[in-house]
N, C-alpha and C positions, 0 to 999 in steps of 0.2 A: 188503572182500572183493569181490573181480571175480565177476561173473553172467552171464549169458546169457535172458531171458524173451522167449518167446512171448508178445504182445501179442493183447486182445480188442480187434481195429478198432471200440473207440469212440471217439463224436464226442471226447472228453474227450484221450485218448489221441492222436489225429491232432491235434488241436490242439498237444498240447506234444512231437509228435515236427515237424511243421510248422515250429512258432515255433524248435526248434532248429535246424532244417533253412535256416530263411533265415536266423538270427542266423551261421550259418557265414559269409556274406559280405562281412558287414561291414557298417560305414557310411558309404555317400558322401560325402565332401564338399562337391559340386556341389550338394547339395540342401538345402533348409530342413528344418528340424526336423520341421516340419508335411507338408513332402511327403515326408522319410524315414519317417512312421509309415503313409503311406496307403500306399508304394510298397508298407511292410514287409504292410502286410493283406493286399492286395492278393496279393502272393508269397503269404503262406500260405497264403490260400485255393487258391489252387494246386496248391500242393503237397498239401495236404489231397486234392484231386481227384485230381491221379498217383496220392494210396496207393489211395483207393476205390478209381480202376479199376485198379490193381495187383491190388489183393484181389480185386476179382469177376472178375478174372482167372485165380485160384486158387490165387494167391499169399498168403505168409504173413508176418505183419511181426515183428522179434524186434530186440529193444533190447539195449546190453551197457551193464551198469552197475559202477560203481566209489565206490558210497555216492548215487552221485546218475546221474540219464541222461545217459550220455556217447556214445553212437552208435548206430546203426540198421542194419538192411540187410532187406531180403528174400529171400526164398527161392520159388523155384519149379519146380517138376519137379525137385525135388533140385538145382539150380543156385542160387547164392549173388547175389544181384542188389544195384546199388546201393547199396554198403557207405558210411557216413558216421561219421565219429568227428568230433567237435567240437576245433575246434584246439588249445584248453589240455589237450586228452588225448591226443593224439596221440603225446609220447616215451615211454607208457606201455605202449605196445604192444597196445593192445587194439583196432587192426584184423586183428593175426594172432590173437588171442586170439577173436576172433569169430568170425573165416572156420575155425580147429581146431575151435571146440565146435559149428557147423555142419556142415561135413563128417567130421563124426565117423566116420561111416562107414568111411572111408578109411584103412587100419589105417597106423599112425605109432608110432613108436617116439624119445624122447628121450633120451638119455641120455649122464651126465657118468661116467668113470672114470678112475683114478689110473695111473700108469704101470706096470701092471698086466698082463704077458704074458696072464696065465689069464684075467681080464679080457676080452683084445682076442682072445682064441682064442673067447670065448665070444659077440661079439660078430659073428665070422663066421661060427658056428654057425648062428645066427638069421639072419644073411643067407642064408645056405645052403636053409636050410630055409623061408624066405618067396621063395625066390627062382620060384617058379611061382606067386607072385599076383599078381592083372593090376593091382593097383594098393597102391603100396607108398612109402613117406615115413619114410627112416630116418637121421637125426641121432645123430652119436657124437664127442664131444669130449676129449680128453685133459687133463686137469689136476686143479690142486692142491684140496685138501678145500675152502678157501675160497669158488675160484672155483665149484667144485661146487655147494656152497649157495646161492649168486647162482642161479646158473642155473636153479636148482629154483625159489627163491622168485620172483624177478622176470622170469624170462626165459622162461618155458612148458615148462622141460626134465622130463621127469617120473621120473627116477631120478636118482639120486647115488651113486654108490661113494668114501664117505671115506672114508683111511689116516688113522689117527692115533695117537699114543703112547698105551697104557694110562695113563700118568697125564693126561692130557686129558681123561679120558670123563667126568667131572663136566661140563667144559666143554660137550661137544656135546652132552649127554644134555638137559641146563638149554634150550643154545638152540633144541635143535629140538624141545624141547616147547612153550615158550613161541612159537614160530612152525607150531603144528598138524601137523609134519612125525616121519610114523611113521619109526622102525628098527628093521634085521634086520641082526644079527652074520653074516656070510659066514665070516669067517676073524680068525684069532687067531695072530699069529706071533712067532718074532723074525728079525730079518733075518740074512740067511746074506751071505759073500763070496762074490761071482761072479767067475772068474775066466777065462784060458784055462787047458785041459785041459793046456798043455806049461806054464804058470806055475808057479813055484817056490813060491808061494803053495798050490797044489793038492797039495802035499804037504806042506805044511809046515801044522802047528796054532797061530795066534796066540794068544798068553796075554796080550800089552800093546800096545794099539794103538799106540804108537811103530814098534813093528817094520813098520808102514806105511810109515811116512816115505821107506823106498829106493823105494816104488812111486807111481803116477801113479793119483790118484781119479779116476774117473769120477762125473758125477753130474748130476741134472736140475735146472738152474736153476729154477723154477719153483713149488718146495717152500716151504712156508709154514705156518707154525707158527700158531694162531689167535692173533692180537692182537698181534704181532710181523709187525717187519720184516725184510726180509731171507730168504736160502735155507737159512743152515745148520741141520743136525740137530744135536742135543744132541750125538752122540759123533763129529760129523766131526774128522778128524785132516788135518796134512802139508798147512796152505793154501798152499804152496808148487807144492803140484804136482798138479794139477787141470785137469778138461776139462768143460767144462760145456755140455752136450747137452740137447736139446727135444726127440727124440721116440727111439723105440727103437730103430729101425734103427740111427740112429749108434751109440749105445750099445753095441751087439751087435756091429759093425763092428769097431771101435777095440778092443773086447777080443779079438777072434776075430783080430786081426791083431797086438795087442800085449801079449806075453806077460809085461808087465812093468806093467799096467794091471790093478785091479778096479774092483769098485761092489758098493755094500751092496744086496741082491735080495731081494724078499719071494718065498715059493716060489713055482717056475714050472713048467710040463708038463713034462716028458722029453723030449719031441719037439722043443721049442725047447732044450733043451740039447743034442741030441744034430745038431742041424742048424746051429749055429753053434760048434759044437767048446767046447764051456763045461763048467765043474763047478760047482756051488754047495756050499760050505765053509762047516759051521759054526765061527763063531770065540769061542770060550769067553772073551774080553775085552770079548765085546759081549755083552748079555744083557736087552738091555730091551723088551717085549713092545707088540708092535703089534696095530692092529686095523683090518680094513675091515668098516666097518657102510655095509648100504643103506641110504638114504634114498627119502621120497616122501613128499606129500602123504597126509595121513589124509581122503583124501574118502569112505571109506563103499567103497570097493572098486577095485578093480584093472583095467585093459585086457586083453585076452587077450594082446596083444602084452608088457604089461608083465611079465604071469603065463610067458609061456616064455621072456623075456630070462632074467628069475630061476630058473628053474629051470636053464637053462641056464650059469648062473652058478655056481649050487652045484656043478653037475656036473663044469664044469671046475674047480673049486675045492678038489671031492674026488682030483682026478687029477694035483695037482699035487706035487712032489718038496720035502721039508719037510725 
């Protein structure tokens, strides 16, 4: 488990922040055995001195750990000083990991969701409404349930919005307890056909997804089933005739100009249907119930930022056309 401790400047403690601090160099070649241990005293003593008079400076020393001491930095007048992570830890990310739990202060926001209109509406909500703080750090990623989990666990992200099939939820209920990671059910759906407004689809009610086949899918390559390879969903039809899109605009493009195109849509505002000329149709041949559940770390409580993403989430979540 990654940490963060505020260090008591003793002798004991400057000593094995010291000795890691010159073992970051290495060992020369040029030297004997015997003069690489004196050079090495010698440096630590050193360095031991920079921390003292760092500290009677008024500075404070704070170590990040990852089961054992892996890097250092200080802090002074709220400024983040002299960050050191030892090089075997360094693809682990815990020099970003240290400089966040330092400047805490600094309201930030991470967060992974699905391709997800209600989603990405709620996401400029909060921009909207952070946007008169003088200092603001907000990370927003699009993608599949998988890559979401990465990102929470290993990567610093601190929400997830998975989609996934009701019959899966054994599956993520299991992994993301045994990985410490809380869920909140947002939404509960089944997916509707997105169409255009002039598509012959928008009035017409499908009984058998064959009667796809005259039409061109749309769909985000990107989708990923947990433990499986590949993008298809259980009831994709007509791989024949397919566009496969990464982010929404095109998505929304391509239908709003080809009336002979859908995509299977989890509900979405009125306002985004009514602005790109779309209907969402339910199709009585498709019937299998989804879910987007939050995710986040169970650390004992919430960001304030994290607390109005979420609400703002529900909100648009309650407004959207089902």
């Amino acid at each position: 488990k990654r940490e963060v401790r505020k260090e008591d400047p003793g002798k004991e403690m400057l000593s094995l922040i010291a000795t890691k601090a010159e073992r970051f160099s290495g060992f020369d070649p040029r030297f004997s055995m015997s003069k690489y241990h004196d050079l090495r005293e010698k440096a630590e003593a050193e360095i031991q001195a920079r921390i003292r008079k760092t500290l009677n400076s008024g500075a404070e020393i704070y170590t990040v750990r990852f089961g054992k001491l892996c890097g250092f930095a200080a802090v002074r007048d709220d400024v983040v000083e002299n960050v050191c992570i030892l090089p075997q830890f360094q693809r682990l990310g815990l020099a970003k990991y240290l400089l966040r739990e330092l400047r805490g202060q600094i309201p930030e926001l991470r967060v992974m969701i699905p391709h997800a209109t209600y989603a990405s509406y709620a996401a400029v909500d909060f921009l909207q409404q952070a946007a008169g703080s003088e200092q603001l750090q907000v990370h927003i990623r699009e993608a599949g349930s998988m890559e979401g989990l990465d990102f929470v666990l290993r990567r610093g992200y601190h929400l997830a919005l998975l989609r996934y099939a009701e019959e899966d939820e054994d599956y993520y209920s299991r992994y993301c307890a045994r990985r410490g990671l809380h869920r909140e059910q947002i939404m509960e759906f089944e997916y509707r056909l997105l169409v255009n407004r002039d598509s012959p689809l928008a009035r017409h009610e499908v009984h058998d997804l064959a009667e796809l086949n005259r039409y061109t899918e749309v769909l985000h390559d990107d989708f990923q089933l947990p433990g499986e390879e590949g993008s298809s969903l259980r009831w994709q039809v007509n791989e024949n005739r397919r566009v496969h899109v990464y982010e929404r605009c095109s998505q929304f493009s391509i239908l709003q100009s080809l009336p002979t195109a859908y995509m299977w849509a989890s509900p979405m505002p009125q306002r985004a249907l009514e602005q790109y000329h779309l209907v969402l149709k339910k199709c009585p041949a498709q019937n299998q119930r989804m879910r987007d559940v939050l995710v986040y770390p169970d650390k004992g409580g919430l960001r304030p930022e994290e607390e109005k993403f979420i609400e703002l989430l529900r909100h648009q979540a309650a407004l959207t056309v089902k």
